[in-house]
PyMOL CGO cylinders between C-alpha atoms (Angstrom):
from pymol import cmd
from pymol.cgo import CYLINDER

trace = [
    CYLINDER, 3.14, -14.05, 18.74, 2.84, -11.25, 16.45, 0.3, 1, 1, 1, 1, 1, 1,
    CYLINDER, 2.84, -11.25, 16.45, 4.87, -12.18, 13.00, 0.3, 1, 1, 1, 1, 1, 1,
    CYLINDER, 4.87, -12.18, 13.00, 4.66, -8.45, 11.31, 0.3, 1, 1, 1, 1, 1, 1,
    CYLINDER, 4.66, -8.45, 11.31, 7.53, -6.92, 9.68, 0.3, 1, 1, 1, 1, 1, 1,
    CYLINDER, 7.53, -6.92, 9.68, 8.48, -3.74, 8.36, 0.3, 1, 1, 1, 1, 1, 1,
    CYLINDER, 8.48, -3.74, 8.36, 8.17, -3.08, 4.48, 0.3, 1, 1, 1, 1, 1, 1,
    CYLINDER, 8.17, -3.08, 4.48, 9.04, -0.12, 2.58, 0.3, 1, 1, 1, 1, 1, 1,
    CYLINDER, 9.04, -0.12, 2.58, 6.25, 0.94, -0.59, 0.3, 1, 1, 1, 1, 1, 1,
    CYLINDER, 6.25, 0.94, -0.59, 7.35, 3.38, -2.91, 0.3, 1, 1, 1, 1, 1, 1,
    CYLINDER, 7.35, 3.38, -2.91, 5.91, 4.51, -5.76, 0.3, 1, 1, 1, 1, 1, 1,
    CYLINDER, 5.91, 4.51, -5.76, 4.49, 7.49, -8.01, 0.3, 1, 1, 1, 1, 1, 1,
    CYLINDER, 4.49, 7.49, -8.01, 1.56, 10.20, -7.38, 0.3, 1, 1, 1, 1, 1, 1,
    CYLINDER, 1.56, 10.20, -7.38, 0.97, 12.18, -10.60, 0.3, 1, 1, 1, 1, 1, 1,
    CYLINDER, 0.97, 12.18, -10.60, 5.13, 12.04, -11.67, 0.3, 1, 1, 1, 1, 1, 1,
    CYLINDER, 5.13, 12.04, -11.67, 6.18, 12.86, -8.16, 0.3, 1, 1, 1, 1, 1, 1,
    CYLINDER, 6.18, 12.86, -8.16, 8.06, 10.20, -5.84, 0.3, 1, 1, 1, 1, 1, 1,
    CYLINDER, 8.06, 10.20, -5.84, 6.64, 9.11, -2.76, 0.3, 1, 1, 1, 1, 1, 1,
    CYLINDER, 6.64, 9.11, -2.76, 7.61, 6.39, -0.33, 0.3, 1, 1, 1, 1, 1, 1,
    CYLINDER, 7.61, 6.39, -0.33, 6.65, 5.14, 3.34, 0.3, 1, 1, 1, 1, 1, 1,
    CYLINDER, 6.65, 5.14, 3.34, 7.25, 2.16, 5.54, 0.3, 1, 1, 1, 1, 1, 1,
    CYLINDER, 7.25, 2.16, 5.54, 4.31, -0.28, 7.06, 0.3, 1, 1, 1, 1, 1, 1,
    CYLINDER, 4.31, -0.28, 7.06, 4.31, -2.83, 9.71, 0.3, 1, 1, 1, 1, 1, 1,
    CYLINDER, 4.31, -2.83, 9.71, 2.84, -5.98, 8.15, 0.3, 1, 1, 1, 1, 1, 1,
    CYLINDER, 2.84, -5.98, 8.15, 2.63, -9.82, 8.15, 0.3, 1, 1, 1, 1, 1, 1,
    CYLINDER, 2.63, -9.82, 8.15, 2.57, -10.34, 4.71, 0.3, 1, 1, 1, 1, 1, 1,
    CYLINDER, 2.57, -10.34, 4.71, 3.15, -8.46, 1.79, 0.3, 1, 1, 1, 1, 1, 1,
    CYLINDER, 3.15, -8.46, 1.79, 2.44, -8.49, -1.53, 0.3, 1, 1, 1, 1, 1, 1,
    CYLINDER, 2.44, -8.49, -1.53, 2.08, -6.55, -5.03, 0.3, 1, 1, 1, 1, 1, 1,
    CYLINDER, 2.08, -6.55, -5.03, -1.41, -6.39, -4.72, 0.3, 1, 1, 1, 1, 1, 1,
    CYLINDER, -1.41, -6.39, -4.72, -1.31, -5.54, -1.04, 0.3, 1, 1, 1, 1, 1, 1,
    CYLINDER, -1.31, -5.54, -1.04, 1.36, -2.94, -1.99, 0.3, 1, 1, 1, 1, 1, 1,
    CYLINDER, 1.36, -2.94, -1.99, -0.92, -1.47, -4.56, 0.3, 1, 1, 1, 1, 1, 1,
    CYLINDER, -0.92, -1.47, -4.56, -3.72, -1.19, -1.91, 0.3, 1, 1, 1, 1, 1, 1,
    CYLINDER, -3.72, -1.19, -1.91, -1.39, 0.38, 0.69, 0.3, 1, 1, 1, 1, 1, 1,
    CYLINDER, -1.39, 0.38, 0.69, 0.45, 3.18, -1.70, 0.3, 1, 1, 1, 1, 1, 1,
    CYLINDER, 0.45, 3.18, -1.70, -3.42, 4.12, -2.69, 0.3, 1, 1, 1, 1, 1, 1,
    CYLINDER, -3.42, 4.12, -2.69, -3.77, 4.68, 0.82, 0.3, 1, 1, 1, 1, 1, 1,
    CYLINDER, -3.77, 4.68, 0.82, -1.00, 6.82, 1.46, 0.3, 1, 1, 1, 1, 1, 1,
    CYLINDER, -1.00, 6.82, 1.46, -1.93, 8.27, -1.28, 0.3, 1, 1, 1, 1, 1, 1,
    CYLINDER, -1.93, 8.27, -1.28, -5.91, 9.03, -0.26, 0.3, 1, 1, 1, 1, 1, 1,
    CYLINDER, -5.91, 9.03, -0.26, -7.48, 6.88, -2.41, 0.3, 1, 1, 1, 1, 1, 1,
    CYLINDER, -7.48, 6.88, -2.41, -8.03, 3.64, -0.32, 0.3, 1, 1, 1, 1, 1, 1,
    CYLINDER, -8.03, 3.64, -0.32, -9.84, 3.55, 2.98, 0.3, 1, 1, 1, 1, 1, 1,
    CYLINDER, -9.84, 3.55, 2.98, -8.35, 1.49, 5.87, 0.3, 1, 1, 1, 1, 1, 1,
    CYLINDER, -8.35, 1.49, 5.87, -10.52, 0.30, 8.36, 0.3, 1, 1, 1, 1, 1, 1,
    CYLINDER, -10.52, 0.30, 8.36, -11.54, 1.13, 11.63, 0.3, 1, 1, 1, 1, 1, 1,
    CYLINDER, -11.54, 1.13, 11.63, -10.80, -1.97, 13.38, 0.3, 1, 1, 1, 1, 1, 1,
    CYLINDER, -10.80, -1.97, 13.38, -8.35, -4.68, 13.06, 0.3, 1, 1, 1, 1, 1, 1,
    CYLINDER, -8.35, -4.68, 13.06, -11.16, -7.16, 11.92, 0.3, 1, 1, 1, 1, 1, 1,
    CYLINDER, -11.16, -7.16, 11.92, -13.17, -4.90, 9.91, 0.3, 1, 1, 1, 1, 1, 1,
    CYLINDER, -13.17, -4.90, 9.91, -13.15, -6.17, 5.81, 0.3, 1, 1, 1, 1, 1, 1,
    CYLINDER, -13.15, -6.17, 5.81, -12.59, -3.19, 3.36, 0.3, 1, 1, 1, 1, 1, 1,
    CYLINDER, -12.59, -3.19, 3.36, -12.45, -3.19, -0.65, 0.3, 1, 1, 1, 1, 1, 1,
    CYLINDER, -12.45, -3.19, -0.65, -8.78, -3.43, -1.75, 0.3, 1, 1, 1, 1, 1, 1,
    CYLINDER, -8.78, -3.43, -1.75, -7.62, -1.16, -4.21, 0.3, 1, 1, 1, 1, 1, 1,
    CYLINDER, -7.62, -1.16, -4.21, -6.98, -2.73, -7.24, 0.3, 1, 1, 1, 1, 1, 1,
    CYLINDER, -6.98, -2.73, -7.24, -3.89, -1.51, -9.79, 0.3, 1, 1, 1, 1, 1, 1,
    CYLINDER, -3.89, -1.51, -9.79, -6.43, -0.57, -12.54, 0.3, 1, 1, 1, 1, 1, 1,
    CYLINDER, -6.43, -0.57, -12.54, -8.42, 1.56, -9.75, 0.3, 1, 1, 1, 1, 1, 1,
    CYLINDER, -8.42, 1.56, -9.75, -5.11, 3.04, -8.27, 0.3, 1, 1, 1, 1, 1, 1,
    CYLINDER, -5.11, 3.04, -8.27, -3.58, 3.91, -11.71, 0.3, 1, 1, 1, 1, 1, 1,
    CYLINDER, -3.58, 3.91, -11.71, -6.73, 5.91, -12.67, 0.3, 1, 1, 1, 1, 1, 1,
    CYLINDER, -6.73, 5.91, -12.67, -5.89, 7.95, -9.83, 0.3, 1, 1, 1, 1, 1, 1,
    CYLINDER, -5.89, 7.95, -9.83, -2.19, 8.69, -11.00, 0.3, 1, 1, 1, 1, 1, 1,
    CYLINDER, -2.19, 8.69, -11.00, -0.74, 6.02, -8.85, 0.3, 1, 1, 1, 1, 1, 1,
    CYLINDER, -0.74, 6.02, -8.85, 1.96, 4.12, -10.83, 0.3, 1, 1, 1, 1, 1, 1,
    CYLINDER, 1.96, 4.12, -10.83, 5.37, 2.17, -10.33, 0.3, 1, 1, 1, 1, 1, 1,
    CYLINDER, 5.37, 2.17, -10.33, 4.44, 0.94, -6.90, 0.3, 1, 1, 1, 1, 1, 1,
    CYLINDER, 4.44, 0.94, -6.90, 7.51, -1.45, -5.67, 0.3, 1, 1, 1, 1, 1, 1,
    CYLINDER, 7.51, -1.45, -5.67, 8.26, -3.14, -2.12, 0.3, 1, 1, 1, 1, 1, 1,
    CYLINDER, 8.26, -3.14, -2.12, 10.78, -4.73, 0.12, 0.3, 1, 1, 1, 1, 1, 1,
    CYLINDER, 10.78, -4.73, 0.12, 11.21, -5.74, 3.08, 0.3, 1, 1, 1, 1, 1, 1,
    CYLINDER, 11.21, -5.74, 3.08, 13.61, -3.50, 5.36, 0.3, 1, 1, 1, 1, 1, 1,
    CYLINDER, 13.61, -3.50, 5.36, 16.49, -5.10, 6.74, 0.3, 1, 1, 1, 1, 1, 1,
]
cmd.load_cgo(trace, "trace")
């Protein structure tokens, strides 16, 4: 049984406001950091489902002009 839920990330490229939703089983700041650097081009997600890659930490993302990254879940 597949336990992911929906979770909207917002959060700030260079000033400007950006936002998307992600189907997830868990969520957290840390994830949410890792995610927006994503949508954002920073972070690399990986091929396969299995496949381990480097989170993006909140010093890394901010560095890149990634700040005030929030989350909930929808619903």
């Amino acid at each position: 049984m597949n336990d992911a839920k929906l979770f909207v990330i917002d959060y700030q490229l260079h000033g400007s406001p950006k936002s998307f939703i992600i189907r997830a089983e868990r969520m957290d700041n840390a994830e949410a950091w890792h995610w927006a650097s994503c949508d954002a081009g920073v972070g690399r997600i990986g091929r396969y489902g299995r496949e381990q890659v480097k989170k993006v930490s909140k010093p890394l993302a901010e560095r890149y002009g990634i700040t005030a990254v929030t989350w909930r879940q929808t619903g």
